[in-house]
N, C-alpha and C positions, 0 to 999 in steps of 0.2 A: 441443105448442107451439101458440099461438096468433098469429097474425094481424090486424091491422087495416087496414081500408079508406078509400079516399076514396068509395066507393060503398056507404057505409052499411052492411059487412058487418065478420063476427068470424070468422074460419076459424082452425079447429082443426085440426089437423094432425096422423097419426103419423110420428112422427121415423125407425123403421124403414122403415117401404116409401116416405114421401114422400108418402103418399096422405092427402087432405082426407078427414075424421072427420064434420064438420059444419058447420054455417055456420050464425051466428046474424044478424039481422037488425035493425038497430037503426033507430027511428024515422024519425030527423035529423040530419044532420055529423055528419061524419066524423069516422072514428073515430082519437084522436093519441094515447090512452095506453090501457094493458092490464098489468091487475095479477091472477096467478092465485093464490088461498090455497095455503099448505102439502097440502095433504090433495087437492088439484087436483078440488077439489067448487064450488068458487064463482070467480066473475071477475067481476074490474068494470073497466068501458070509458067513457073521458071524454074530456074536454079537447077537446069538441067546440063548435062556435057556439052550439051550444045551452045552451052551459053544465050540461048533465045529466051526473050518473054514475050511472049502470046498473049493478045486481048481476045477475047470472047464475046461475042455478045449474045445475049441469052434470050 
């Protein structure tokens, strides 16, 4: 599962223990949307003031 921030961050999450996996760190604004690929190999994070979408690869 994934996570987005008002503080510029992406947290990933395992759904069993509840425990943060990693955290990705994005430039600028905050993060408002999170879309993860089928295969949970890539994500992309937008809808920020910056107007950027970000691919990830995971």
């Amino acid at each position: 599962m994934a996570s987005g921030s008002n503080d510029n961050t992406i947290k990933l999450w395992d759904i069993a223990t509840g425990g943060e996996i990693r955290t990705l760190k994005k430039d600028s604004g905050y993060v408002y949307a999170i879309a993860i690929s089928p295969d949970e190999r890539t994500l992309a994070s937008g809808g920020s003031a910056d107007n950027i979408i970000k691919i990830w690869r995971l």
